[in-house]
C-alpha positions, 0 to 999 in steps of 0.5 A: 873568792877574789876571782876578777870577772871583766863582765856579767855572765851570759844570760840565762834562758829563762831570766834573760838577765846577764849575771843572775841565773835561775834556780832551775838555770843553775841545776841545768848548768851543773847536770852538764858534765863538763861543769864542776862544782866547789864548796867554798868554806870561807863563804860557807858557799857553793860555786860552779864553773863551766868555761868561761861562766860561774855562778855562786849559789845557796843550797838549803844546807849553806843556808841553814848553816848560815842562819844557825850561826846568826846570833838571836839578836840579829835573826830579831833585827832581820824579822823586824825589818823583813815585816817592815817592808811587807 
C-alpha cells in the first residue's frame, strides 16, 4: 500500500495493544459509517480507514484466494514446519 504511518494505530479496547486489533475490534470499526472500507488486488487484501487509523486485514475469501494460489510444494513445507513447533 506504500502508505508512511508515523506510528502504531490506537490501541483496541479489547487488545489494549497500539497496532494490532481484534477480529470483533476490526468489525466494530467497519459498523462505524464514517470507516471506509478497500479491497486491495495487488496484496489480495482488505483495508479500512476511519480518520487518522487504518487497519489491513484477511477475510475467509482473501485467505482462501491466497492459499489456493500456493503451490503444492509450499502448502507441504508450511504443514511440516507448522507441526514442528506444536
Amino acid at each position: 500500500m506504500g502508505a508512511a504511518a508515523s506510528k502504531a494505530g490506537t490501541a483496541g479496547v479489547v487488545t489494549r495493544e497500539a497496532g494490532f486489533l481484534s477480529y470483533y475490534e476490526i468489525l466494530e470499526m467497519r459498523a462505524q459509517p464514517e470507516t471506509t472500507t478497500v479491497y486491495d488486488p495487488t496484496s489480495r487484501t482488505y483495508f479500512s480507514v476511519n480518520g487518522n487509523q487504518w487497519v489491513g486485514y484477511d477475510t475467509p475469501e482473501t485467505m482462501n484466494d491466497k492459499v489456493c494460489g500456493l503451490s503444492p510444494v509450499v502448502v507441504a513445507v508450511a504443514v511440516a514446519v507448522a507441526v514442528r513447533w506444536l
